[in-house]
N, C-alpha and C positions, 0 to 999 in steps of 0.2 A: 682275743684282742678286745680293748676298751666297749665299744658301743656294740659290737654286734648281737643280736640277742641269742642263745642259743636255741631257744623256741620256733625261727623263724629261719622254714627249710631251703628258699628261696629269697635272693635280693635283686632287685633291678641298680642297673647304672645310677638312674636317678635318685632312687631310694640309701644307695652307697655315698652318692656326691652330697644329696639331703641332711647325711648322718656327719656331713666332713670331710669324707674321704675323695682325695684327690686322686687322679691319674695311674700319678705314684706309687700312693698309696696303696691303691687297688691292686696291683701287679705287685707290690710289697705283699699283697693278701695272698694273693694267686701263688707268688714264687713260694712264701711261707706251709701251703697246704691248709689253710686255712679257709680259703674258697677254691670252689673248682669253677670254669669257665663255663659255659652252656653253652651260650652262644652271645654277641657282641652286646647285647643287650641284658644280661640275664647274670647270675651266679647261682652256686649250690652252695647253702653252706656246710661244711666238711666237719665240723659241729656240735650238727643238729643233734641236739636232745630229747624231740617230744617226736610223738606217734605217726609213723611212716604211712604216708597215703599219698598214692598217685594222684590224687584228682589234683594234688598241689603244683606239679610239674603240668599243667595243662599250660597255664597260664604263659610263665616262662617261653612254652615250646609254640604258644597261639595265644597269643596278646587276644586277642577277640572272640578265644574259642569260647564252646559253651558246652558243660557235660550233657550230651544228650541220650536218648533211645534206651536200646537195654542199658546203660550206664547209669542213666538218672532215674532207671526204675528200680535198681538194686539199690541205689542211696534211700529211694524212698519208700525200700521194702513192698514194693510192686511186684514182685518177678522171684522164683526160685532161680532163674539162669544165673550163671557166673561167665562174663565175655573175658576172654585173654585179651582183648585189648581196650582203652578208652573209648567212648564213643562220643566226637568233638563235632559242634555245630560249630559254621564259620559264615559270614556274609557271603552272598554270591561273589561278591567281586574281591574279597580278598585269594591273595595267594596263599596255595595251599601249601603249609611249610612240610618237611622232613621229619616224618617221626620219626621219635626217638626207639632205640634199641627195647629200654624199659624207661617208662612205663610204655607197651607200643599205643600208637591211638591212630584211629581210623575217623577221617575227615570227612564230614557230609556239604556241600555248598547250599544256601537257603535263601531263597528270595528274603524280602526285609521283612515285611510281615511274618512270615514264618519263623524268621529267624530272632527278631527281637520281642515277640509274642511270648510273655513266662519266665521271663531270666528275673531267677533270685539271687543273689551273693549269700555264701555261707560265710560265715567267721570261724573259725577253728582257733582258739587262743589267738595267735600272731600271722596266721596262715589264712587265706582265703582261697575260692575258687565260686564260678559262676557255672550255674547249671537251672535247667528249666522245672517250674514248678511241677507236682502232680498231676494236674489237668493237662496243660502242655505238652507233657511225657506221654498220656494216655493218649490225646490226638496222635502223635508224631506214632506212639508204637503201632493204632489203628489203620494210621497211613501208610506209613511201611509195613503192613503184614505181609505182601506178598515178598517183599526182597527178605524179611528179619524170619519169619514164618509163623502162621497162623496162630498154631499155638501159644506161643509166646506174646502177640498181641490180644490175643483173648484171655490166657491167664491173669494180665495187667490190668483189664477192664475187670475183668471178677474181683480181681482182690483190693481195687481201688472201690469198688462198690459197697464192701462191704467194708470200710475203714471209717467209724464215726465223724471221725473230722473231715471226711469228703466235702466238696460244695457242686454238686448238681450245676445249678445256677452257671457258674465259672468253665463246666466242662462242656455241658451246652455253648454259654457264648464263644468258647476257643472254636470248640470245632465247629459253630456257623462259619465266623471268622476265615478258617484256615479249612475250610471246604471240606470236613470231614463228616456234616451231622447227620449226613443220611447214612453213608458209614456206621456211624455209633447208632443211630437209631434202632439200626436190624437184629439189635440186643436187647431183648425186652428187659432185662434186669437193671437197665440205666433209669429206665421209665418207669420203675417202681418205686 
């Protein structure tokens, strides 16, 4: 159809009515097979052209989610683990929605601090998604080692350690912040 981009694997209502499209319209799209519904707020588009990745369906399925834990440390090449599912930060007080079948994603609740501490937006051509920086990831995987397990939060700290573009500085102040530094501290290799 006219405006829709085939780049862009996801549309919001607002983003649809933004582009022109009416009520109508949009059920004109829907009946067509041209978008699929998500949910009242959301579309798929039927489509898409460019490179399949879940973190895009976060959004859609958690307006506020945030890629977190083992999730945001495979994007940023921290972790050899592979999770079957998303791992979504959400504000405490939001309701936790219905994941989806696929991508599935597993919802964490976060005080405010915790939660809005590190959130980068990535661009992907037309597609975005929010998820927490390096340092952030590295606090959150330290503080959950006992639920995620050891090894995998210690893996995340070694191989963020040894990544040139680390910043010390930033991983210290998160985890004063988010009450993790004596945590991290009992690592002598941070303090190297």
């Amino acid at each position: 159809m006219q405006n829709l981009p085939a780049g862009k694997q996801f549309f919001s209502v607002n983003e649809l009515h933004n582009a022109g499209y009416s009520k109508y319209k949009i059920s004109q799209l829907v009946k067509n097979g041209i978008i699929t519904s998500v949910n009242r707020k959301w579309y798929e588009n039927s489509n898409y052209t460019g490179e399949i990745n879940d973190f895009y369906a976060v959004n859609p399925y958690a307006e506020q989610g945030v890629i977190c834990l083992i999730s945001a440390a495979v994007y940023h090449e921290l972790t050899t683990h592979r999770p079957s599912h998303i791992d979504v930060a959400l504000p405490r007080s939001a309701r936790v929605p219905q994941s989806p079948e696929w991508p599935s994603m597993k919802f964490y609740r976060l005080g405010e601090d915790r939660y809005t501490t590190g959130i980068v937006t990535i661009q992907e051509g037309e597609n975005s998604f929010r998820i927490y920086d390096r340092e952030k990831t590295v606090c959150d995987m330290i503080l959950y080692r006992n639920k995620l397990g050891f090894e995998p939060a210690v893996e995340v700290l070694k191989m963020y350690i040894k990544r040139p573009d680390r910043d010390i500085n930033r991983l210290l102040k998160y985890a004063e912040m988010l009450h993790v530094k004596t945590s991290i501290k009992q690592y002598p290799e941070v303090l190297l």
